[in-house]
LONUFI-751152 format. One record per residue (C-alpha): residue number from 0; y, x, z; residue in one letter. Coordinates in steps of 0.5 Angstrom, whole numbers, m for minus. Layout:
+-----+-------+-------+-------+------+
| seq |     v |     u |     w | type |
+-----+-------+-------+-------+------+
| NUM |     Y |     X |     Z |    A |
...
+-----+-------+-------+-------+------+
This chain:
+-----+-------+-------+-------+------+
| seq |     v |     u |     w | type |
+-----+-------+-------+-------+------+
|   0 |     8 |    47 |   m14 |    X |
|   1 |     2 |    47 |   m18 |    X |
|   2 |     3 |    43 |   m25 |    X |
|   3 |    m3 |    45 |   m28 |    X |
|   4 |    m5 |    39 |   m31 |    X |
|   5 |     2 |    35 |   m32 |    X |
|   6 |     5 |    41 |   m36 |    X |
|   7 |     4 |    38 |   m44 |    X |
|   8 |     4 |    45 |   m46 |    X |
|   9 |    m1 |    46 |   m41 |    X |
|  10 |    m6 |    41 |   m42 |    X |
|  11 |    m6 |    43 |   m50 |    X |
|  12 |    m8 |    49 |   m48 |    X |
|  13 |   m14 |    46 |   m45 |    X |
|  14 |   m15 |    42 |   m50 |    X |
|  15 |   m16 |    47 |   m54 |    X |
|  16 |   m21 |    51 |   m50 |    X |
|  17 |   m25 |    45 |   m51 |    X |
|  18 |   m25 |    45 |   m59 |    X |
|  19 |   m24 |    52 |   m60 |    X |
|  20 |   m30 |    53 |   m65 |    X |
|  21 |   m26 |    48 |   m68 |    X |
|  22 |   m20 |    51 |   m69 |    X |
|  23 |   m23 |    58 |   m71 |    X |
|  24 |   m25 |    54 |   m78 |    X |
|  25 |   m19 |    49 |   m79 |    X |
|  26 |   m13 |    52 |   m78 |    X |
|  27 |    m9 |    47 |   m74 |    X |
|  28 |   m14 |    42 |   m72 |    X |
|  29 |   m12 |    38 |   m65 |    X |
|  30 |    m7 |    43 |   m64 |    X |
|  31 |    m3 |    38 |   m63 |    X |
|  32 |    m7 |    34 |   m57 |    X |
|  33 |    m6 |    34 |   m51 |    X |
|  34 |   m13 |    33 |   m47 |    X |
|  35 |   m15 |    26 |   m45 |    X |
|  36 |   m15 |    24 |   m37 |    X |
|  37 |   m23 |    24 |   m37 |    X |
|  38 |   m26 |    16 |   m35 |    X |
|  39 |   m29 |    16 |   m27 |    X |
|  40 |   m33 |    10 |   m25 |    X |
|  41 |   m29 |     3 |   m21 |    X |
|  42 |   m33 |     3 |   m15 |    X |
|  43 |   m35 |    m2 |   m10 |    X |
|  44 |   m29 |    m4 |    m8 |    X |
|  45 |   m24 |    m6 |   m12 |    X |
|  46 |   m20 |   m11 |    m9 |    X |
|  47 |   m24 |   m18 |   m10 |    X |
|  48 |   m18 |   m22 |    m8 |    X |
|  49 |   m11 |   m20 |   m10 |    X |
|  50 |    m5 |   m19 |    m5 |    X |
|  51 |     1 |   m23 |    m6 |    X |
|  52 |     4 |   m16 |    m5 |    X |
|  53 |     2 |   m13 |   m11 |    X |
|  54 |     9 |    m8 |   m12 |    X |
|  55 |     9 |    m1 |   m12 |    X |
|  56 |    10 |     0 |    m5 |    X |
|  57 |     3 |     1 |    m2 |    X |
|  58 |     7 |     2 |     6 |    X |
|  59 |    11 |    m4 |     6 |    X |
|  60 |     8 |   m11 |     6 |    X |
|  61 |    13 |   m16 |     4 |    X |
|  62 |    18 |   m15 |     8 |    X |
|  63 |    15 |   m12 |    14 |    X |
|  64 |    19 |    m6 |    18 |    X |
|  65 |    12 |    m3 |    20 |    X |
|  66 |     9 |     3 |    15 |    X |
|  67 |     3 |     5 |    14 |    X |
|  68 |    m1 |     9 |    18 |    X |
|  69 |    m1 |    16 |    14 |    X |
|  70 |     2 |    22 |    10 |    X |
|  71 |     7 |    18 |     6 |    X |
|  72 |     6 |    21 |    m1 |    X |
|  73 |    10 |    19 |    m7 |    X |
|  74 |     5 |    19 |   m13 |    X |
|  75 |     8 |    20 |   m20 |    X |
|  76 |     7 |    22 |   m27 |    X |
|  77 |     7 |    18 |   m35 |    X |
|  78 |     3 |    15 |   m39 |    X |
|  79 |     2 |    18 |   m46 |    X |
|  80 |    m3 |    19 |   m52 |    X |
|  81 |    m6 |    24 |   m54 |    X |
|  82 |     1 |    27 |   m59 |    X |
|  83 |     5 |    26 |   m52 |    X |
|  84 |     8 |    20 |   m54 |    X |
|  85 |    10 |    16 |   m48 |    X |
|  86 |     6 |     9 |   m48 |    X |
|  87 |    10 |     3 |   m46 |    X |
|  88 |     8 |    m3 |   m43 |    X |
|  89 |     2 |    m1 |   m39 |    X |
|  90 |     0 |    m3 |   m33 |    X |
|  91 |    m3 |     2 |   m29 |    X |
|  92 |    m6 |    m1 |   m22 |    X |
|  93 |    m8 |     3 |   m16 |    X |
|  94 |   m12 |     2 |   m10 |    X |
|  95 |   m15 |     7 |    m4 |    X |
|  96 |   m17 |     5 |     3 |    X |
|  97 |   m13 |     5 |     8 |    X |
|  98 |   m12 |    12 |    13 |    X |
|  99 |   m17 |     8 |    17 |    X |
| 100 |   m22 |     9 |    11 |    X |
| 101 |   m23 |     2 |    10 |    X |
| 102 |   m22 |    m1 |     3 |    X |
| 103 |   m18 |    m9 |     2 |    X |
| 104 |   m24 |   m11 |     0 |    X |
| 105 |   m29 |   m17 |     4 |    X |
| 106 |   m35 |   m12 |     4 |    X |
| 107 |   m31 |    m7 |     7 |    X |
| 108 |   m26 |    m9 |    11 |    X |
| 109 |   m30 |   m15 |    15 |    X |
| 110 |   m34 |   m10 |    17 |    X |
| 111 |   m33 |   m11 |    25 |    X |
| 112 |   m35 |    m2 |    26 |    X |
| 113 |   m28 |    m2 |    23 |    X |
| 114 |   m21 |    m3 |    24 |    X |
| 115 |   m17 |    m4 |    17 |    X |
| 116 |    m9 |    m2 |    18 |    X |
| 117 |    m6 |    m9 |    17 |    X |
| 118 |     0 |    m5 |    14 |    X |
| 119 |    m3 |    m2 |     9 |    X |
| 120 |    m2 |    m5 |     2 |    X |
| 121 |    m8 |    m2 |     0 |    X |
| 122 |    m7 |    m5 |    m9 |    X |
| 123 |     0 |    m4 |   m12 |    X |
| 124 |     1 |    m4 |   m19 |    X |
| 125 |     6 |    m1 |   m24 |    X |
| 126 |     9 |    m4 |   m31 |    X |
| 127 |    12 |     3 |   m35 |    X |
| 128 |    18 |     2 |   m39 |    X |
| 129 |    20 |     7 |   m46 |    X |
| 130 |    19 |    13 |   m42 |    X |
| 131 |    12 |    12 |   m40 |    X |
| 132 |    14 |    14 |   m32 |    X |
| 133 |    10 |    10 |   m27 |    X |
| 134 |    12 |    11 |   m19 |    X |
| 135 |     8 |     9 |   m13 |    X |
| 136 |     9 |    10 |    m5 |    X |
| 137 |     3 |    11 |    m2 |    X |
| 138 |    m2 |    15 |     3 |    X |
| 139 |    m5 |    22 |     1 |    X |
| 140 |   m12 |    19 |     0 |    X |
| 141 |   m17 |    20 |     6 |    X |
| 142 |   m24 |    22 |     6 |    X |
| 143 |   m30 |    15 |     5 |    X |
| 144 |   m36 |    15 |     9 |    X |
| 145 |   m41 |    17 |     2 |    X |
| 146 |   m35 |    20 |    m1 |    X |
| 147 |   m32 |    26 |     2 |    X |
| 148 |   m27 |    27 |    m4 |    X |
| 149 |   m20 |    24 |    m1 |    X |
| 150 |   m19 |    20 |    m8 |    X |
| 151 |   m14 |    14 |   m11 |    X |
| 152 |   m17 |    10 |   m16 |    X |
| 153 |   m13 |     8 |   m23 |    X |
| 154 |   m14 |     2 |   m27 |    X |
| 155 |   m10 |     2 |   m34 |    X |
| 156 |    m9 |    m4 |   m37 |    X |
| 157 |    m5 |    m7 |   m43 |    X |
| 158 |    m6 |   m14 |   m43 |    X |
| 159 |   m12 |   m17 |   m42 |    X |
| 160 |   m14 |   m10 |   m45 |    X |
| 161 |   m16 |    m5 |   m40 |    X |
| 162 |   m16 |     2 |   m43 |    X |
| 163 |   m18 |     7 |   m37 |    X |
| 164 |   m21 |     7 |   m31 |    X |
| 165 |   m22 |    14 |   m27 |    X |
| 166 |   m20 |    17 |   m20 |    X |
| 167 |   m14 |    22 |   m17 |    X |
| 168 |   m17 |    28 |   m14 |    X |
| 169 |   m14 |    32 |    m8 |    X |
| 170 |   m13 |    39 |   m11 |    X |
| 171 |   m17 |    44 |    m7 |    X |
| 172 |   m21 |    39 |    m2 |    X |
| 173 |   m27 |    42 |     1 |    X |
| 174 |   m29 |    34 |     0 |    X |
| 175 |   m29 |    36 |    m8 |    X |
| 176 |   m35 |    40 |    m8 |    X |
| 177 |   m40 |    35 |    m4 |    X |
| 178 |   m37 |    29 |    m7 |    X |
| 179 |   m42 |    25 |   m12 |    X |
| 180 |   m38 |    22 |   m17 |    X |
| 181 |   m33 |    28 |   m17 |    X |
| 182 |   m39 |    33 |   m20 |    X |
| 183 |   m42 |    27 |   m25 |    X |
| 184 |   m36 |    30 |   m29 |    X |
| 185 |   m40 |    37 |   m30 |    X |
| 186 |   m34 |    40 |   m35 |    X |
| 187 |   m30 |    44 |   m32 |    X |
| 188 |   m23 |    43 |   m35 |    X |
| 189 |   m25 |    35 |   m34 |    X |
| 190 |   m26 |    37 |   m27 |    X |
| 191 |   m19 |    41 |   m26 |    X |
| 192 |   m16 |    34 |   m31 |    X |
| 193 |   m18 |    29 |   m25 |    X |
| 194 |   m14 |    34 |   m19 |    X |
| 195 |    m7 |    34 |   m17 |    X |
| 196 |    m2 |    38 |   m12 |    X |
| 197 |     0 |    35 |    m5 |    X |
| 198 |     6 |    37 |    m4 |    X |
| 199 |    10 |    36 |     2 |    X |
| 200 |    18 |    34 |     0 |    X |
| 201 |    23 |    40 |     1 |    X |
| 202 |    28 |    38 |     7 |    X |
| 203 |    23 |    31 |     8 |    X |
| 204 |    24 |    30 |    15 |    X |
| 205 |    18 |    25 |    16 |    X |
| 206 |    13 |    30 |    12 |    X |
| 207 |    14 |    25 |     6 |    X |
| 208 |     9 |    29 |     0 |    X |
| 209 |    10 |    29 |    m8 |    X |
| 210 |     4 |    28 |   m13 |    X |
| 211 |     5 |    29 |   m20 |    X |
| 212 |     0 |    26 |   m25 |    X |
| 213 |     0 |    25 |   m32 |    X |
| 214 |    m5 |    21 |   m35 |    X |
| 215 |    m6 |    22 |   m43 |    X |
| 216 |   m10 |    16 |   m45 |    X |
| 217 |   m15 |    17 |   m52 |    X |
| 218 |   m15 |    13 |   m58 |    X |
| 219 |   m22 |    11 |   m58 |    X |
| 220 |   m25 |     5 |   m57 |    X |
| 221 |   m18 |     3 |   m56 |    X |
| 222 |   m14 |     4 |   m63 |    X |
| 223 |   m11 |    m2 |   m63 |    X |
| 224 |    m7 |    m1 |   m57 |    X |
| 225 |    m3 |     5 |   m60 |    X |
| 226 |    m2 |     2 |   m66 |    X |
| 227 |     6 |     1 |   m64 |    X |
| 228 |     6 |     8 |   m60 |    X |
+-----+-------+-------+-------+------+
């Protein structure tokens, strides 16, 4: 498994690159840092109605036996600052469309072209604790008729405060190179901070996959929310 981007030492390294000029003439500046998780755009389909199961669990509905449709992919990672500092409290939401490639939207799922997998959770959201560890049970992302990057939409919040908002990429997909929003980030260590590994689950006998992501939040123009941190 590839941790490229989920080994803090790794991260200062690109960090590092970033700010080599930097370096050369201030012994020690950022070296210390971890490279932020770059910002990427909401999109068109955040869910415009909350569902009442709104857990971490994106391929049970309450209590539902029937999974959803998909590659069962446990998604997970912490939350840090740029000193690599858990960050507690934050609400981290997630959504995606369906292996169907519907999103929970009006828009999109009352399309009558489309068949939405009534099974599928489609937002879930997870609070972090001291450790700054989140865990979520979804699909690997598919692709989207406009967007042939299969990706899985981020939301950071801290109360009524949002602080990030970006996209999980598939390390590797051949989707990348033609996605839109994916080149919008012409840097290419950012490119590589928003991609992460699929990686099947050894002994699974259901195929399950794992997906570790780490997202280092920047202090600015958030400052005050890492005041305690």
């Amino acid at each position: 498994m590839n941790h490229f981007t989920n080994d803090p030492s790794r991260r200062r390294f690109l960090r590092n690159m970033t700010f080599g000029a930097a370096l050369f003439t201030t012994r020690g500046l950022f070296a210390e840092q971890l490279a932020r998780t770059p910002s990427l755009t909401e999109g068109p389909f955040y869910p415009d109605k909350i569902p009442l199961d709104a857990d971490n669990d994106l391929i049970l509905i309450n209590d539902s036996i029937t999974p959803a449709v998909g590659e069962i992919t446990h998604l997970t990672g912490r939350l840090l600052s740029p000193n690599g500092s858990p960050l507690k409290d934050v609400t981290m939401e997630i959504w995606q469309c369906d292996a169907n490639a519907v999103y929970l939207h009006s828009k999109d799922s009352s399309s009558k072209k489309k068949q939405q997998d009534q099974n599928f959770q489609g937002f879930g959201r997870f609070t972090t604790g001291s450790s700054g560890e989140y865990r979520f049970r979804t699909i690997k992302p598919v692709p989207y008729p406009g967007r042939p990057a299969p990706h899985i939409h981020v939301k950071l919040k801290r109360g009524d405060q949002e602080l990030l908002t970006t996209q999980i990429f598939v390390r590797g997909d051949e989707g990348n190179k033609r996605d839109g929003v994916f080149y919008q980030t012409r840097d290419l260590i950012d490119r590589e901070l928003l991609q992460t590994d699929f990686t099947p689950i050894k002994d699974s006998r259901t195929g399950e996959l794992s997906a570790v992501f780490d997202i280092v939040i920047g202090r600015t123009p958030d400052e005050n929310a890492f005041r305690n941190e």
